[in-house]
C-alpha positions as CSV (number, residue, x, y, z in Angstrom):
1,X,99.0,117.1,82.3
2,X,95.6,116.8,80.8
3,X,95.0,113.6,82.3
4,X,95.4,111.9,79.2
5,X,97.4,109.0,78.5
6,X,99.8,106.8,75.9
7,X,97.3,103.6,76.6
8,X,94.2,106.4,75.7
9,X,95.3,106.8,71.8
10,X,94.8,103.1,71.3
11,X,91.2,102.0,70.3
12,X,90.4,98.3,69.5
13,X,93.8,97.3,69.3
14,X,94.6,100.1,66.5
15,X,95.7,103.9,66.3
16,X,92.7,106.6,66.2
17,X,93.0,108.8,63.2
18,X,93.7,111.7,66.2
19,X,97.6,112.5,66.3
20,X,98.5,111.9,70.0
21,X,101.0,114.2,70.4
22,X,103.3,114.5,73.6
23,X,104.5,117.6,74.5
24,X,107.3,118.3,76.7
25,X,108.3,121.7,78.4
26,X,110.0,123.1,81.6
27,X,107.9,126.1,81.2
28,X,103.9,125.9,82.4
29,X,102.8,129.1,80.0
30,X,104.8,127.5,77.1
31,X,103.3,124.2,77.9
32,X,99.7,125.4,78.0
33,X,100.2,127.8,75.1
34,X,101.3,124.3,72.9
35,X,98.8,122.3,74.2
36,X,96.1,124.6,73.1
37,X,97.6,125.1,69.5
38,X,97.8,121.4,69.2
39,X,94.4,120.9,70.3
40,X,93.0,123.4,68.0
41,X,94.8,121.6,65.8
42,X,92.5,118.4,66.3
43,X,95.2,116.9,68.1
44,X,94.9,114.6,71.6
45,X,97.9,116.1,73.7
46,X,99.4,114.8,76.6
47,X,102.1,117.1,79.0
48,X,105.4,116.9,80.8
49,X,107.2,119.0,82.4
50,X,110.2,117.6,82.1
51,X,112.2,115.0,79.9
52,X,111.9,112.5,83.3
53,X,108.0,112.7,83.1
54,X,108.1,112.4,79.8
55,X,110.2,109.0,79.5
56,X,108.0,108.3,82.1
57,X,104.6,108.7,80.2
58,X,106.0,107.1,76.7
59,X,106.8,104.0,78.9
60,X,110.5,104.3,78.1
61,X,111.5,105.6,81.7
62,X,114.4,103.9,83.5
């Protein structure tokens, strides 16, 4: 993970105009590879590396 988080896209009590995008992969190359191309695609990404961690992250885990 990039150290970034769901709370982190919030400013002021609104959105950012940056996409937060969360990206989800069982693969680290394939993760990286998709956080880069979402970056340079002026994008704030957050990783998981699995569905868990990423229910987790979106604050729907169980």
């Amino acid at each position: 993970m990039d150290g970034g988080s769901m709370e982190d896209a919030m400013v002021g009590g609104g959105y950012t105009d940056e996409p937060h995008v969360l990206a989800v992969d069982d693969n680290l190359i394939d993760r990286k590879l998709v956080e880069r191309l979402l970056k340079n695609s002026s994008c704030k990404v957050t990783t998981a590396e699995n569905g868990l961690r990423a229910l987790e992250y979106s604050g729907t885990g169980r």
